[in-house]
C-alpha positions in Angstrom: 0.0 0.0 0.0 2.0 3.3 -1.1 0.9 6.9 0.8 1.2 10.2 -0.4 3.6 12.1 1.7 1.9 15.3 4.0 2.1 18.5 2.0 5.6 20.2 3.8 3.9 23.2 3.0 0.2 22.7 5.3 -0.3 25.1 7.9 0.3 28.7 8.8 3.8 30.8 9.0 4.8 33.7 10.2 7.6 36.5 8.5 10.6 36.4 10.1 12.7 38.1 7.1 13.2 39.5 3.8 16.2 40.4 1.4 17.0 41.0 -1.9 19.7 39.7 -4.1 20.2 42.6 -6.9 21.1 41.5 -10.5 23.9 41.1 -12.0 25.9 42.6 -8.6 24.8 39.8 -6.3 24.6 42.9 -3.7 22.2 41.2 -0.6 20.0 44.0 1.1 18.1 42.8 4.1 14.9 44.3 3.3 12.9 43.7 6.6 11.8 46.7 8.3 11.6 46.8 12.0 7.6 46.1 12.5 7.1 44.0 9.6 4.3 41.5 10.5 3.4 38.6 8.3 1.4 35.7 7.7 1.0 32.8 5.0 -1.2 30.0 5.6 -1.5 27.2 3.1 -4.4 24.9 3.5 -5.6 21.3 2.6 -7.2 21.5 -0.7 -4.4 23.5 -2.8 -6.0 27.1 -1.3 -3.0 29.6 0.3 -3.1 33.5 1.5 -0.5 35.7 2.5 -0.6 39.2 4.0 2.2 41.2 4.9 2.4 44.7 6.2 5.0 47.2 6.3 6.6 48.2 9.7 6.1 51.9 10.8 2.6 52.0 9.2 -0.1 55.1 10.5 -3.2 54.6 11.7 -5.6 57.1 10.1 -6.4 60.5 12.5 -10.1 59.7 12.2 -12.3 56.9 11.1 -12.6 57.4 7.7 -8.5 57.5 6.1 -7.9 60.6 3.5 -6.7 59.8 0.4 -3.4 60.6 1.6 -3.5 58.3 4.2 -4.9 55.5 2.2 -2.4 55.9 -0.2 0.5 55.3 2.1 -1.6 52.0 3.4 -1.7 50.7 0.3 2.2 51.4 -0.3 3.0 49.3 3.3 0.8 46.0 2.3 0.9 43.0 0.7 -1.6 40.4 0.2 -2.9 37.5 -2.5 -5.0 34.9 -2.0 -5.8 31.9 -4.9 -4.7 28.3 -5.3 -1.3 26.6 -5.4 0.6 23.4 -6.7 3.6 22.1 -6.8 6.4 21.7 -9.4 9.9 19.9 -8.4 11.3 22.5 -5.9 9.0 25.0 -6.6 5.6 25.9 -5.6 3.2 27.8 -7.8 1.1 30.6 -6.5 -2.3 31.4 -8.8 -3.7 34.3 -8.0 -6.9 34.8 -7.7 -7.0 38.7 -5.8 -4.5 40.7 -5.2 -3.8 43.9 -3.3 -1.1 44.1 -6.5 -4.4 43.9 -9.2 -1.4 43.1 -11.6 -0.6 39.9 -10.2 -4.5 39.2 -10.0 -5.0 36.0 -13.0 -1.2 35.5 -12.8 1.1 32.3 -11.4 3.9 33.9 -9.1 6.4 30.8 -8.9 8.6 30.5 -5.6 11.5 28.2 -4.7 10.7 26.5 -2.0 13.7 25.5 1.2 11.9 23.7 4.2 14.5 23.6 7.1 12.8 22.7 10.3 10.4 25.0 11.2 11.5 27.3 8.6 10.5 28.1 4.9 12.0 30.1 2.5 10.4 31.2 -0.3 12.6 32.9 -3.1 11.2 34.5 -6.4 12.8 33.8 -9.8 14.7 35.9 -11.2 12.0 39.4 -12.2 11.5 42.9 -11.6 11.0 43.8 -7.9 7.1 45.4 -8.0 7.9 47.8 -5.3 11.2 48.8 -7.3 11.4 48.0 -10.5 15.0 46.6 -9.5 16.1 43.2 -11.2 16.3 41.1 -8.5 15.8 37.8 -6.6 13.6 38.3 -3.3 13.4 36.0 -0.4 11.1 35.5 2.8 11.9 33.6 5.6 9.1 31.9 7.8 8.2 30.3 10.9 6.2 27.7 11.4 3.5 28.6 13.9 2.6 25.9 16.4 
């Protein structure tokens, strides 16, 4: 009787860091700002969501954000939801809804390096969204218990 191994991947993580390799320089930037919080979850089924916001983000003066203030939100976050699958060492993200609308209908592909409790997840080889800088970004997570 042959079983299919547990998806590695199952479960919920939380950011622990971020960098970016620049190309062709190989420069490595850590790019995680003090306050950075973060969460992917990936769950049975092939469904997975990830938020992240910015650290130093501002709460709007009243209840209702000014456009100004919602801009600068928007800047400091993160966050796709859709299905995902598995290809060798790499897991495929298909988005479904974006806070990027770009990405929304896209496959974002990330390497994928299980160590422990960690996970890190690195892009190929692209533009970086946030600054157009060719570039390979990683995120490092934690396994939440």
């Amino acid at each position: 009787m042959s079983t299919v191994p547990a998806d590695p991947l199952l479960g919920t993580w939380s950011l622990i860091g971020t960098e970016r390799e620049l190309i062709p320089s190989g420069e490595v930037t850590n790019t995680l700002r003090p306050g950075t919080r973060g969460f992917l979850h990936y769950l049975p089924g092939g469904r997975m969501a990830v938020v992240i916001t910015e650290g130093g983000r501002q709460a709007p003066a009243g209840d209702v954000a000014t456009d100004a203030e919602a801009a600068a939100l928007f800047r400091t976050l993160m966050a796709y939801a859709g299905r995902y699958t598995w290809q060798g060492d790499q897991v495929l993200h298909h988005i479904e809804t974006s806070s990027l609308e770009s990405w929304t209908g896209q496959t974002q592909t990330r390497r994928v390096e299980i160590d422990g409790t960690q996970l890190r997840l690195s892009t190929l080889p692209s533009r970086d969204p946030h600054t157009g800088a060719h570039s390979v970004r990683r995120i490092l997570w934690e396994r939440l218990g």
